[in-house]
N, C-alpha and C positions, 0 to 999 in steps of 0.2 A: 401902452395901457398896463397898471399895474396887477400882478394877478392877485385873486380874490383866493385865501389861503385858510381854510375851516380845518382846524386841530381837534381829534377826537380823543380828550383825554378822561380814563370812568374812573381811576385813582388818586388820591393825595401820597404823593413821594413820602410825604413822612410814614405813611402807615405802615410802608416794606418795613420800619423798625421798631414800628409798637409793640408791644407784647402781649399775649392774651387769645381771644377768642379768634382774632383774626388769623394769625399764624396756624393755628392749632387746624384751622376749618381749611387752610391750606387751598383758600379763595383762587381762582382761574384772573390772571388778571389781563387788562386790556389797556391798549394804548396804541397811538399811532396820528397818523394827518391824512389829508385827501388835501392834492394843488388842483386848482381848475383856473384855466384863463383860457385867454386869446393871443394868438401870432401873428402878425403880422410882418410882410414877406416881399423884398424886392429883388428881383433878381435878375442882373443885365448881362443876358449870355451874348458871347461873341457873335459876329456875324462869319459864315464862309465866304471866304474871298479867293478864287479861283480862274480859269480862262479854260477856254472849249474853241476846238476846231480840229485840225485833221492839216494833213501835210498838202494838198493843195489848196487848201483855204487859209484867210488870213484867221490869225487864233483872236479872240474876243473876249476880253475878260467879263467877268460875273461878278457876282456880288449873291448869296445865298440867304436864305432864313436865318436866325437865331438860333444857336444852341443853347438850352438851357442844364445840360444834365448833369455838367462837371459838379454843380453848386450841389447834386442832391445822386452822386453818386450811390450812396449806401442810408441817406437818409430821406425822409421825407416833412422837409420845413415850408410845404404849402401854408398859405396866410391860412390860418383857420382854428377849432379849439381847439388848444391842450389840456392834458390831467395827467397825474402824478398817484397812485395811494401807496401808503406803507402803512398795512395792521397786524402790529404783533401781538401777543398774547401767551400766558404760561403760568401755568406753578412749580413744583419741585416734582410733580411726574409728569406732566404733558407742556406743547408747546405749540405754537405755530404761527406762520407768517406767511403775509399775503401782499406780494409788492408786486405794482404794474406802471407802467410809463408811456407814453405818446398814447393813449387809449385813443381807439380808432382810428389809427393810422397809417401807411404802409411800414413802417419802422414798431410796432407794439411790440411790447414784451410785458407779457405776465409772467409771476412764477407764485405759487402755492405750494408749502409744503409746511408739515407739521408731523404731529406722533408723540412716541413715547420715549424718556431718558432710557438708553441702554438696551431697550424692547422691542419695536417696533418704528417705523418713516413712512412715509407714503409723501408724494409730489406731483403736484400739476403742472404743465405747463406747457406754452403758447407763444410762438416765436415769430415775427415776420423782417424778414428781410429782401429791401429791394435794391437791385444794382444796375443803373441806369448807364447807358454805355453812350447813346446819341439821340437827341431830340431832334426832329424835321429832319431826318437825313431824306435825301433827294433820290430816286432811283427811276427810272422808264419802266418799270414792270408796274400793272397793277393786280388789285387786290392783293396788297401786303399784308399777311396773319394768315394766310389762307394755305393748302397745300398744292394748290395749281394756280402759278404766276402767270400772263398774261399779257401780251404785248398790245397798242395802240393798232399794230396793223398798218398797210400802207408800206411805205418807203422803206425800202432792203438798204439798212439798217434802219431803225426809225430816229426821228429827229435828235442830233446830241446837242443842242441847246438845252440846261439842268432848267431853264425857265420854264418849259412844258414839261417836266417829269412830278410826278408826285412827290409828297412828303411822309412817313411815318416814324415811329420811335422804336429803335432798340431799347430793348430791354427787358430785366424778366422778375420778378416778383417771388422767394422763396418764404410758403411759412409753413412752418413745422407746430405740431397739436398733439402730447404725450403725457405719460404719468409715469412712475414706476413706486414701488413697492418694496420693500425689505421689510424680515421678522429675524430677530437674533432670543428674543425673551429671556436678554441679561445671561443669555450661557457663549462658551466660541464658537457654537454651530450658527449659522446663518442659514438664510435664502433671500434671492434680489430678483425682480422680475421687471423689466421695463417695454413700454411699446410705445412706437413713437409713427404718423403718418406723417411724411415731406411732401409738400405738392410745389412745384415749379410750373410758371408760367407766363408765355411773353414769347418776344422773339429773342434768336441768336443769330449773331453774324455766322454767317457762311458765302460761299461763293463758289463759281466754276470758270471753267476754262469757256471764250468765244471761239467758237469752232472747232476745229481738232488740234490745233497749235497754240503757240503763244503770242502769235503773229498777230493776232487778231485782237488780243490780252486779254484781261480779266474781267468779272464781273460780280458784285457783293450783291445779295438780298439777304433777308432776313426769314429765317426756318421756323415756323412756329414747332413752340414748346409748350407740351401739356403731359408733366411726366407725375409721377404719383409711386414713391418707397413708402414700403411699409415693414420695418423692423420690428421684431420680435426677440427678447434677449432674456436665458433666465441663466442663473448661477447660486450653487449654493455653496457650500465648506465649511469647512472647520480655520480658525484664527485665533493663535497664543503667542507669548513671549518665543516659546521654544521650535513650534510645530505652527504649518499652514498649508491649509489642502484648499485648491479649490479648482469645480467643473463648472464648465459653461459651455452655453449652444444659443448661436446666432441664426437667424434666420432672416433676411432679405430680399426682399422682392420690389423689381424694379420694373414697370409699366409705362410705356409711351402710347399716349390715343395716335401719336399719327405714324407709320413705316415708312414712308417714303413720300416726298414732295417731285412737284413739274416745275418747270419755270422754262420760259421763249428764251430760247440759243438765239440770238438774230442774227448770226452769220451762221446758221444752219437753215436758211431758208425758215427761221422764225418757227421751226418746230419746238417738241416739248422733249426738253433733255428731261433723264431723272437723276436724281439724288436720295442716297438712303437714309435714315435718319438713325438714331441709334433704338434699341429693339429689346425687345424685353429680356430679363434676363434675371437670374435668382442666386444668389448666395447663400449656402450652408457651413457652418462654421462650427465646427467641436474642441475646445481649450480645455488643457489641465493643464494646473500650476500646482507645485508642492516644496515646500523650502522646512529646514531644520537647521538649528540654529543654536548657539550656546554649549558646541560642541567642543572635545579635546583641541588644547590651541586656538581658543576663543572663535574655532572654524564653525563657517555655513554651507549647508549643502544646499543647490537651489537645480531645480530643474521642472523646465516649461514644455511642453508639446501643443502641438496646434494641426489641425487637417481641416482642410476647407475643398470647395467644391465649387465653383461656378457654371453655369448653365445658362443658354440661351438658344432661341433656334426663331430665323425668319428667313423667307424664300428669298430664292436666286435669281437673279437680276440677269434671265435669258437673252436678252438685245437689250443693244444702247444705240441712239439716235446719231448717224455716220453720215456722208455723206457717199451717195451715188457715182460717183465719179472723183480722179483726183486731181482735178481742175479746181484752181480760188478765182474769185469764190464758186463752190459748187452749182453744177448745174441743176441739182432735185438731192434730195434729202430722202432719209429710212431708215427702220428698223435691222439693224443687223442681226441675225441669229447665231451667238458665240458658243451657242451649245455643251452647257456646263455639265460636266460626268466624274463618276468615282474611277481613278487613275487605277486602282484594284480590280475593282469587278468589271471596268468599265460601262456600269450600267448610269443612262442619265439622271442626275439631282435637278430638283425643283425647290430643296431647301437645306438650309445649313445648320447642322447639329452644332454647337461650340460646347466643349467642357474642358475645363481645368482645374486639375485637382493637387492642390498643395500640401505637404509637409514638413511640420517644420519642428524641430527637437535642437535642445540646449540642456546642457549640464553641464554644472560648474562644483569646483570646490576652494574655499576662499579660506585662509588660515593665517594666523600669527605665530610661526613655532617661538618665534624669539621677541623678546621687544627691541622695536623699534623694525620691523622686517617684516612687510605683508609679502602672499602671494596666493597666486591664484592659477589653477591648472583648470581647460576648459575645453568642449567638445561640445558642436554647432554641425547640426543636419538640416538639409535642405533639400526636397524636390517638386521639379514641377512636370507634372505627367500630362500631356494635351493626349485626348480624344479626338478633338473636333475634326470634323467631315474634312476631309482632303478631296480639293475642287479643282479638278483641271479643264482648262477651256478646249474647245478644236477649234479649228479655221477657220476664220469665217469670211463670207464675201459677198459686194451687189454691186450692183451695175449689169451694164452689158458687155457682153463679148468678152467678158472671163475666162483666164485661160484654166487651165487645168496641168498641175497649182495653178492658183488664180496671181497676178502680179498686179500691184500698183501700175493703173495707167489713166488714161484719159478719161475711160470710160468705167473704169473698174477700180472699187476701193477695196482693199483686204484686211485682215487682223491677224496676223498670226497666231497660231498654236502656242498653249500655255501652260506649261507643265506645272502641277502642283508644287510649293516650293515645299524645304524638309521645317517638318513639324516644331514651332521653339518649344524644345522642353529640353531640361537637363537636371542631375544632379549634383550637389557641391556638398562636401564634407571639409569640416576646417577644424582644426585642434591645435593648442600650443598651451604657451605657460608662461607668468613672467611674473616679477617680483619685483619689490619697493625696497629699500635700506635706506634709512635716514640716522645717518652716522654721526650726524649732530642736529641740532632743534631746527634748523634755518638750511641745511642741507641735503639731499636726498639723491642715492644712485638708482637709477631703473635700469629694466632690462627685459628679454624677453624671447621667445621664436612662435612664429605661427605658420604653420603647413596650412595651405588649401587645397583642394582637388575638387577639379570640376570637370564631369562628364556629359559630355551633348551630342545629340542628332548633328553634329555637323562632318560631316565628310572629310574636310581638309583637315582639319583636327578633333579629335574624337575625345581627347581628354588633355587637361594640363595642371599641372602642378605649381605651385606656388611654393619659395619656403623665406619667408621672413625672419631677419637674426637684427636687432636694434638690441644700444644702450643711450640711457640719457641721465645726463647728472643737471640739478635744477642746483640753485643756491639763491636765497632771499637772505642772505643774513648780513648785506651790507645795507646801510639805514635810508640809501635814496637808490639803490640799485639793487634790481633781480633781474635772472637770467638763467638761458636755459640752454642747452646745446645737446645735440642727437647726431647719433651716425646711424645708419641702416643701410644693408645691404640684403638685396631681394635680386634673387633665380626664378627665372620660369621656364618650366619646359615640358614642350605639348608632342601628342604623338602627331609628328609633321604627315602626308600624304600627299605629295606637290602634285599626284596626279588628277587632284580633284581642286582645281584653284577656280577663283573669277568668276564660282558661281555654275561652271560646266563639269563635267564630268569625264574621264578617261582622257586628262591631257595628257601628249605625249611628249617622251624631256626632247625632241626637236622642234618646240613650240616656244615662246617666250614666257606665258603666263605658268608653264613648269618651275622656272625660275622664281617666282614669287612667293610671298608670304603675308600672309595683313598682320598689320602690327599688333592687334589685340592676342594674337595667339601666338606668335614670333616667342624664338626664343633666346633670353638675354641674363646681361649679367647686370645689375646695377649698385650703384652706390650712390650712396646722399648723405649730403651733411648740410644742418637746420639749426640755424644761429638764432635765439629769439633774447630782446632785451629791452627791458621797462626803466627808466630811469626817469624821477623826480628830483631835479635840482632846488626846487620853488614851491611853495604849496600848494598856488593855484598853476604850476607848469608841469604837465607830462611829456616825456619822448619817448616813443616806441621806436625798437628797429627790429626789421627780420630781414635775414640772407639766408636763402638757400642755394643749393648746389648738387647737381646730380648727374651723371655720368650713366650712361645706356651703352654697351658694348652688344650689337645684335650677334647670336647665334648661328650658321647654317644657312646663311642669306647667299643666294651666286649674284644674285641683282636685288638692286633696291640697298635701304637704309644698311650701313654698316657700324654707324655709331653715332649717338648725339652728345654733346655736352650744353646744358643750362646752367644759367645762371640767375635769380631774381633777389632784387633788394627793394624792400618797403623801410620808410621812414612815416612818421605821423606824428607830430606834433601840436601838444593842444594847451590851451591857456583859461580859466576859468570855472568858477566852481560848479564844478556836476550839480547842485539841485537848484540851480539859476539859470544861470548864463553859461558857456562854454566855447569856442572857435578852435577850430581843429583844420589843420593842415596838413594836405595828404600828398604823398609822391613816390613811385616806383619807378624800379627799371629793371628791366628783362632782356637777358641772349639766352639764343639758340643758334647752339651750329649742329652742322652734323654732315657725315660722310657718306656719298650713296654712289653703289656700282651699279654704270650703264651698259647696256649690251650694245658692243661695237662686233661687227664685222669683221677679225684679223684671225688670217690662218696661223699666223704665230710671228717669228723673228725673223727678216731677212739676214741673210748669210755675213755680211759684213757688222750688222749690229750684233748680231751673236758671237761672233770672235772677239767682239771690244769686251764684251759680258766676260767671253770666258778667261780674259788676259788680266783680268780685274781681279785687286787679292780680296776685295770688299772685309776693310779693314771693321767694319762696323757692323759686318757677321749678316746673318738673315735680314733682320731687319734693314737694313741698308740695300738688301736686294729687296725686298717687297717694297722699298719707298722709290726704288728706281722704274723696279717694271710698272707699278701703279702711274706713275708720272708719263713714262712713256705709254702708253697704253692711253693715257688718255687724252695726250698729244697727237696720238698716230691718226692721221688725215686718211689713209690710205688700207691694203687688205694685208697690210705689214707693218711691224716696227724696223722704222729706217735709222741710222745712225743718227740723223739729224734730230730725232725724238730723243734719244737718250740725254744724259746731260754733257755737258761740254768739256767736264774733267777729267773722263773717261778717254777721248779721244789725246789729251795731255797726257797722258800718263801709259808708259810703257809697262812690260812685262817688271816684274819686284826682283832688285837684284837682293834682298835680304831672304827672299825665298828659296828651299832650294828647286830645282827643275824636277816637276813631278811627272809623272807618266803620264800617255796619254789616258788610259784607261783610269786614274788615278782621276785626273779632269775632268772626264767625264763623268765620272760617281759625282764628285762634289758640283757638279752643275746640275744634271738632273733633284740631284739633292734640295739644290735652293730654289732651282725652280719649283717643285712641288711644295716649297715650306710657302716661295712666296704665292701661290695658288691655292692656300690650306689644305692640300692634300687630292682636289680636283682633278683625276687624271686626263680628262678629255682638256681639259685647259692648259694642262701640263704637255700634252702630248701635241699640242697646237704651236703652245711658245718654241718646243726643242724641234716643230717641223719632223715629226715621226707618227705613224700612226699608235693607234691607245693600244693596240696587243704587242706591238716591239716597244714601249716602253713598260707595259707589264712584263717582259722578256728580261728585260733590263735592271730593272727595279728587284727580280726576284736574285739575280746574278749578283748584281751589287749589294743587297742584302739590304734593301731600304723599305719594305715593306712598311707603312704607317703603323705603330699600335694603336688597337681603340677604335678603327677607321674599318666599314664593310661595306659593301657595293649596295646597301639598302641604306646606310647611312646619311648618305649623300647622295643627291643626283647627280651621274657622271662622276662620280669620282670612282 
């Protein structure tokens, strides 16, 4: 059906260039159209095509309802009416326009706004958006939308044939209903105020665990959603060529009608698990921005701050639904009491405080001293401060015949003790500087350094340092090829504390997890080089290529990663013209390798492999001993390195008649020597390979005069 299309037009075109009374009188003029029709709509969603049974049953396939939602993901193209208007209107001091689309629809969108040239704006509007996830999805629970889910009853578990289980639709409906405001009255002061209500509504996917494991598997229902923001936003300042100041304060507030929902566990004896839902919660928000401009050396000074605030608070969730016993499936089901309290006072909580309060600061200053040569020096603050309640659980347990500690048994299920975990909050400060030089029209050298520092609540590292040193030269000035190429080289390095690794606390270095490090706070040395290139042979042909390359040398590692090398190349080649047609062909490839020390069991060298060592001129210095013991070490089967570990050319090869015959004492310095080069300086591991305890080889070491520089007994563990 074609749509019926009414034009509202109230002037003749020609009159905008009459001359005379009309101009003068500086008429309001009007014009615009309203679309009105009808849609019609078919739409043949898939069927689910599936099979249900269980491992002593034979499986049975299904056949499901209709999806329709994919077709109306984000829109709504039900058969039914449409409208369109667009009315604008204006002279040489006022204006305004009023456009709206799908009118009554789940997809509407009006907007209205108008005002005055230079003066004053003001704006309405009115937004709906739906996003539809699954039509008829199937589930055994009833009263879907509801916040206490509900099982059939009967049969432990109840029937898994999807033919008896209900149907309903995911999905949730967002529309927003706002205006805002600005007055400048033609000078650079201003002021802007906007307020804006969101309302969501519908289901979301969510799901839980069937019983206390995974054994049992998963399970999806749908959470109803009935949430409601309401933002509040005003800013005013001053805005010129030269100068720009401006203050703002955000205000948000977020409401959910429901806290928490039920839904039947059916492998918990078909009791009512709960789940939380997200909880109200408010944001305050304080912004200054200020920039200058058209300063000496064409420089801009700019600098932003921001402090924000969030808040929220809803009770603690005392017992979760366990089972009585730890027998599958359980014999009786309950309420556990996990007994949540403040790890400080140790007095009980019933509710959870959350705040977090951010800051955030930037200044920069950006300058041309020379042409053709920008640069920019720059300084970036960050912190995030958490308040919120620190919640630790105790013990909990039911059943009978509990012991005391209670233990997992037949008849008795437990939860152990839960210490609060350490608070996320940290600070990071970051400052560098870098510069542009474009030494000819089509060629440009970059450059730069950036320090970071970030300080955190974390135990095993409490701070780390970043320092970034790149250059990169670009060049487009060949007529079907540009390219780019970068090196960088980036240090980290954090204050280590292996005594607190894994998440525990006061490990001691005859523990394994002493030894460790996580890579995020590890400390390294790296290098990378970053090949980028664009090449047009053809008008309608593009080829890209990028190679990167980068090298990880780890830090202070005794186990775990001791180095990676990567490697990735993208190619992409495309054929046709960008505002038509185009085909593009894509293909990478990527290595990684990398090196990692295991902890083996060896008290050090037996007696005949260390004579071969020490007979050995190791023509190839250190390193040629570190690539031996590493080899052997990790051949060694046994609580020793046996000859037959070492390599084979060693046992070939006698005493060096070009050497001359050194002392014994003489050997000995240069053995312990390489040994601790090849150990980094390690003396427990040093003292294990040479088969002597760690205070006769500190005896030794101080005699011989080998003492490491650089190197302290906090430095390293065990060394």
């Amino acid at each position: 059906m074609r749509n019926k299309r009414v034009k509202l037009i109230a002037l003749v075109v020609a009159s905008l260039f009459a001359e005379g009374s009309a101009m003068a009188a500086d008429s309001f003029l009007w014009g615009g159209m309203i679309d009105l029709g009808w849609r019609f709509t078919n739409i043949d969603g898939a069927e689910r095509n599936g099979a249900y049974g269980t491992s002593s049953t034979t499986v049975q396939p299904f056949t499901g309802p209709r999806d329709e939602a994919k077709a109306q993901e984000y829109q709504d193209i039900d058969t039914g009416p449409i409208g369109v208007f667009d009315i604008l209107g204006g002279n040489r001091t006022y204006y305004f326009r009023g456009f709206g689309e799908n009118l009554g629809r789940d997809d509407q969108e009006i907007n209205i706004v108008g005002g005055a040239y230079q003066a004053w704006k003001a704006q309405v509007y009115s937004s709906r958006m739906p996003h539809e996830y699954s039509w008829n999805a199937l589930t055994p629970l009833y009263n879907m939308g509801s916040t206490v889910l509900t099982s059939p009853g009967g049969a432990y578990p109840p029937s898994r044939n999807p033919a008896e289980w209900t149907t309903f639709n995911y999905g949730i409906q967002r529309n927003t209903l706002g205006g805002n405001f600005e007055f400048s009255n033609k000078t650079p002061w201003f002021v802007r105020a906007d307020y804006n209500e969101v309302e969501t509504s519908g289901l979301k996917l969510n799901g839980g665990a069937l019983g206390t494991g995974s054994g049992n598997g998963l399970i999806q229902y749908g959470a109803p959603v009935d949430y409601k923001t309401k933002n509040a936003f005003i800013e005013g300042g001053y805005s010129s060529k030269q100068w720009g100041l401006r203050l703002a304060y955000l205000d948000s507030k977020f409401s959910n009608a429901n806290d928490s929902m039920q839904w039947t566990n059916f492998y918990m004896r078909n009791g009512l698990d709960q789940q939380l839902l997200p909880p109200d919660s408010e944001l305050k928000k304080w912004s200054f921005n200020a920039s200058a401009k058209q300063l000496p050396w064409d420089s801009t000074v700019l600098f932003r701050w921001s402090q924000s605030k969030l808040t929220n608070n809803f009770g603690i969730a005392s017992s979760s639904l366990k089972p009585a016993s730890n027998a599958s499936p359980p014999t009786g089901v309950g309420y556990l009491v996990t007994a949540p309290y403040d790890a400080e006072s140790g007095q009980p909580l019933s509710s959870f405080d959350g705040e977090h309060k951010t800051t955030n600061a930037h200044v920069s200053w950006n300058a041309s001293p020379m042409a053709r040569l920008d640069t920019r020096v720059y300084y970036d603050y960050y912190d995030l401060e958490n308040k919120s309640t620190s919640v630790s659980y105790a013990r909990g347990s039911q059943g009978s015949n509990c012991a005391t500690p209670p233990v997992n048994s037949a008849t008795c299920y437990q939860i152990a003790a839960l210490d609060a975990p350490e608070p996320f909050q940290y600070t990071r400060n970051s400052a560098g500087f870098d510069a542009s030089w474009s030494f000819t029209p089509r060629s440009k050298l970059l450059g730069g350094f950036d320090w970071q520092k970030v300080e955190r609540d974390l135990e095993p590292a409490p701070k780390t340092d970043d320092y970034r040193y790149w250059v990169e030269y670009r060049n487009s000035g060949w007529q079907t090829l540009s390219g780019r190429l970068k090196y960088q080289y980036l240090q980290r390095r954090s204050d280590l504390d292996p005594s607190y690794t894994n998440n525990s606390s006061n490990v001691q270095p005859t523990t394994v997890p002493y030894y460790f490090t996580a890579y995020d706070v590890s400390n390294f040395d790296q290098n990378m080089v970053k090949l980028t290139l664009d090449w047009t042979p053809l008008p309608l042909l593009a080829v890209g290529f990028g190679a990167t390359w980068r090298d990880t040398n780890y830090k202070d590692l005794y186990y775990g990663r001791t180095d990676d090398t990567s490697q990735q190349y993208d190619l992409t080649v495309s054929y046709g013209d960008i505002n038509s047609w185009r085909v593009t062909l894509l293909g990478n490839w990527g290595e990684v390798k990398f090196n990692q020390a295991y902890r083996k069991h060896l008290r050090g060298f037996a007696a005949p492999a260390r004579e071969m060592l020490v007979r050995y001129d190791f023509p190839g210095n250190v390193r040629e001993l570190e690539n031996i013991v590493a080899r052997a070490v990790a051949l060694a089967d046994g609580n020793e390195v046996q000859v037959k570990d070492l390599p084979p050319f060693l046992a070939e090869r006698g005493p060096s008649s070009k050497s001359r015959m050194k002392s014994l004492e003489e050997i000995e310095k240069d053995h312990i020597a390489r040994v601790l080069a090849a150990v980094r300086g390690h003396r427990d591991q040093a003292a294990a390979i040479l088969g002597i305890t760690r205070s006769t080889l500190w005896r030794k070491m101080k005699r011989f005069g080998l003492e490491t520089p650089g190197r302290s007994e906090t430095e390293h563990p065990g060394s």
